[in-house]
SENUDO-143037 format. One record per residue (C-alpha): x, y, z; residue in three letters. Coordinates in steps of 0.1 Angstrom, whole numbers, always signed. Layout:
N
{x: X	y: Y	z: Z	type: ALA} .
...
END
This chain:
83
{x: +1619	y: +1157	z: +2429	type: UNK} .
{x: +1643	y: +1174	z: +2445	type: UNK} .
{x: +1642	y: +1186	z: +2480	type: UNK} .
{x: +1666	y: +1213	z: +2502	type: UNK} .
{x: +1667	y: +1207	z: +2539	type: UNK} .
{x: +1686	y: +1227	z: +2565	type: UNK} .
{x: +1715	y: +1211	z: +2575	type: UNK} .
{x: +1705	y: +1222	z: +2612	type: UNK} .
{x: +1672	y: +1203	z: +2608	type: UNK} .
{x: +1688	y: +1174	z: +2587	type: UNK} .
{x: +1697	y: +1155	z: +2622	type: UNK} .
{x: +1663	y: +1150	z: +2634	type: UNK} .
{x: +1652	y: +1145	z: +2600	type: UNK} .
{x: +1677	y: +1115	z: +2589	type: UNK} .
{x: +1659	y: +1084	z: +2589	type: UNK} .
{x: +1626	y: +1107	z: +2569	type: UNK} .
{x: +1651	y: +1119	z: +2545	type: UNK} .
{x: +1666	y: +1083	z: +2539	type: UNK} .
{x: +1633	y: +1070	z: +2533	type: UNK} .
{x: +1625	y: +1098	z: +2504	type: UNK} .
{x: +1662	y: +1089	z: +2493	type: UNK} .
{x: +1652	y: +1054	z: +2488	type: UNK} .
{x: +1618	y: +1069	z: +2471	type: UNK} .
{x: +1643	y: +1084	z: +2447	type: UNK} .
{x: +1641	y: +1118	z: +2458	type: UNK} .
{x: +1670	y: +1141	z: +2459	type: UNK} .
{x: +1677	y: +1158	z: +2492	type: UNK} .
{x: +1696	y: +1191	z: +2489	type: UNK} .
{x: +1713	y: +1201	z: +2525	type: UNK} .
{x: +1722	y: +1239	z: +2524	type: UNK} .
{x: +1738	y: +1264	z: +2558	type: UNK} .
{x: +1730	y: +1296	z: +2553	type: UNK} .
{x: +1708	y: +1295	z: +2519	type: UNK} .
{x: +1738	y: +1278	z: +2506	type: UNK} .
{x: +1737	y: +1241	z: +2497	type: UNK} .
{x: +1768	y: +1222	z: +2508	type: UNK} .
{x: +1758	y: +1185	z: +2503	type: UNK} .
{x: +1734	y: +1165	z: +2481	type: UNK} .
{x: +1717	y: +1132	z: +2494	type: UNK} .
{x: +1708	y: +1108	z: +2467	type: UNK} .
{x: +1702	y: +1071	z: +2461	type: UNK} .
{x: +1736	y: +1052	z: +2458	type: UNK} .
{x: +1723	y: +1030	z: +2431	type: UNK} .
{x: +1725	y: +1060	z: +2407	type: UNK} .
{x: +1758	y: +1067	z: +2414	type: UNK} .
{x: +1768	y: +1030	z: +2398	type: UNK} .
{x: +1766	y: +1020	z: +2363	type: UNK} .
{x: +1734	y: +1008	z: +2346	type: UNK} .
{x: +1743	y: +968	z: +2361	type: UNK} .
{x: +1744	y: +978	z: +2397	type: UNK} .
{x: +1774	y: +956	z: +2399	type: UNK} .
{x: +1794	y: +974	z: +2428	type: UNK} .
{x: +1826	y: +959	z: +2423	type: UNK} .
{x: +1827	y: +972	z: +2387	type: UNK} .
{x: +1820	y: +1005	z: +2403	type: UNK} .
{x: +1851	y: +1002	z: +2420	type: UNK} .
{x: +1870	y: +983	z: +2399	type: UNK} .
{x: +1863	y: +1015	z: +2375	type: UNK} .
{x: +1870	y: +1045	z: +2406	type: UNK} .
{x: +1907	y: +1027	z: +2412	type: UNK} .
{x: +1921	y: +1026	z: +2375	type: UNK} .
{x: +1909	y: +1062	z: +2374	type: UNK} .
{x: +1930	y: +1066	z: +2404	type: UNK} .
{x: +1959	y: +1047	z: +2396	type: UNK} .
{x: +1964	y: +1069	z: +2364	type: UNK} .
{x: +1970	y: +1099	z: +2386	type: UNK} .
{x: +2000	y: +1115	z: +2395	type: UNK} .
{x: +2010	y: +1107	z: +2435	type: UNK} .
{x: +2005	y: +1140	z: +2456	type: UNK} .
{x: +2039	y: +1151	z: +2469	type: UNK} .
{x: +2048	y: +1164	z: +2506	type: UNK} .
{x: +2051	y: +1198	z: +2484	type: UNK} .
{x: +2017	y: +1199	z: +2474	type: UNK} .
{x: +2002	y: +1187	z: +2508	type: UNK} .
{x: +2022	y: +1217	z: +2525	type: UNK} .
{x: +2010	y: +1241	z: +2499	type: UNK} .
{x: +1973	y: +1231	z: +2502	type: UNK} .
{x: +1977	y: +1238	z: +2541	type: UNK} .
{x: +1992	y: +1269	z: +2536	type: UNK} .
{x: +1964	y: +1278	z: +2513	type: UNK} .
{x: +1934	y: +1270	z: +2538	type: UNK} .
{x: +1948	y: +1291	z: +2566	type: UNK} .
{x: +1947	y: +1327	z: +2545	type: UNK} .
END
């Protein structure tokens, strides 16, 4: 079941909406009607063994296959977010 939740109200809400987390709801947190965020159990984020370290192991060869990020790029994305 999924659930949205006000970001504003979220705060007082945290521990309730960890607990329905760990039910193995999904918690949708929106501003303005929009959702920005989506709370959800971290064991379904990792594969079907729930080894962690696999998870991991798995994120950093992803990220080793990637091209570095230059200065260039960095300077550009700046640029970009103050238009």
């Amino acid at each position: 079941m999924t659930v949205t939740v006000k970001v504003d109200d979220a705060g007082t809400l945290l521990a309730e909406l960890l607990a329905r987390v760990e039910a193995g709801e999904e918690i949708i947190l929106s501003r303005g009607g929009e959702p920005v965020a989506r709370m959800t159990a971290f064991a379904e984020l990792l594969p079907a063994t729930g080894d962690h370290r696999s998870a991991m192991d798995e994120i950093l060869a992803a990220r080793a296959e990637l091209a570095p990020t230059t200065a260039g790029e960095i300077d550009h994305w700046k640029k970009m977010g103050r238009r």
